[in-house]
N, C-alpha and C positions, 0 to 999 in steps of 0.2 A: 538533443537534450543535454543541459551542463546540471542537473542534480543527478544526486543518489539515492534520495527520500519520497517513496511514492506513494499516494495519497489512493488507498482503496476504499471500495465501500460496494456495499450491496452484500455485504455477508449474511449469515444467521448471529441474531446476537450473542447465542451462547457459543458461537465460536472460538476457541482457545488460542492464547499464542502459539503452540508449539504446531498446530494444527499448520497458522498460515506460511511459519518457518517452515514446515516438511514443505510445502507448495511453492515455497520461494526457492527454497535453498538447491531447488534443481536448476536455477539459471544465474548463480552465485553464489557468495557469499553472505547470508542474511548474517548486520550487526547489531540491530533495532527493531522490535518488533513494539509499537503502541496500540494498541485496539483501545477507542474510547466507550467506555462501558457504560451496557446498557444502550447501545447506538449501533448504528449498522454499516461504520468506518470504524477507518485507523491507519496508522501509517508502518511503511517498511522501510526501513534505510537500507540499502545494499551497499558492500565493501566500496563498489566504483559506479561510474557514470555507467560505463561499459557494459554492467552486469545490469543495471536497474532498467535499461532502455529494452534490452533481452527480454527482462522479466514482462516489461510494458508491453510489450508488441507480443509476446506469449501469451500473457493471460487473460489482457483486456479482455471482457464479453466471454472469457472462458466458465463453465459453468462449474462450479463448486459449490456440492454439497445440493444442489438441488438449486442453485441460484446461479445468475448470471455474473459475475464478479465485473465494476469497472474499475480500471486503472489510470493513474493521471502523474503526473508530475505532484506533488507537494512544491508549495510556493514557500520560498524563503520568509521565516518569522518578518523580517523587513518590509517585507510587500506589502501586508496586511495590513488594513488603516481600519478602527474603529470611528465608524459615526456616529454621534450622538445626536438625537433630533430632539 
């Protein structure tokens, strides 16, 4: 994995930031915490690649809060191509 920024989802929506900070910040560094509101993602940037891949392989499918958390890699803004039909 070459990111830092990982793309979770499956939370409860009233999930808080400080919340998925406490849950990260045991496998680094959390410097970004975005939860898209009213939705059931968001993303975490961690300090390094180092820390985020830890996080990934820790939490994946980990259960929080009553839910199964997934974890992914976040795709660089670049990647993303909008289609218009």
């Amino acid at each position: 994995m070459q990111v830092r920024t990982l793309y979770v989802r499956n939370f409860k929506h009233s999930t808080e930031d400080y919340k998925l900070n406490k849950l990260f910040s045991n496998y680094g560094k959390v410097k970004q915490i975005n939860i898209i509101r009213g939705r059931d993602f968001g993303f975490v940037e961690m300090s390094n690649t180092e820390e985020a891949e830890r996080a990934k392989k820790a939490l994946d499918n980990y259960c929080f809060e009553g839910r199964f958390l997934k974890v992914d890699e976040a795709w660089p803004l670049r990647d993303i191509r909008i289609i218009n039909n």
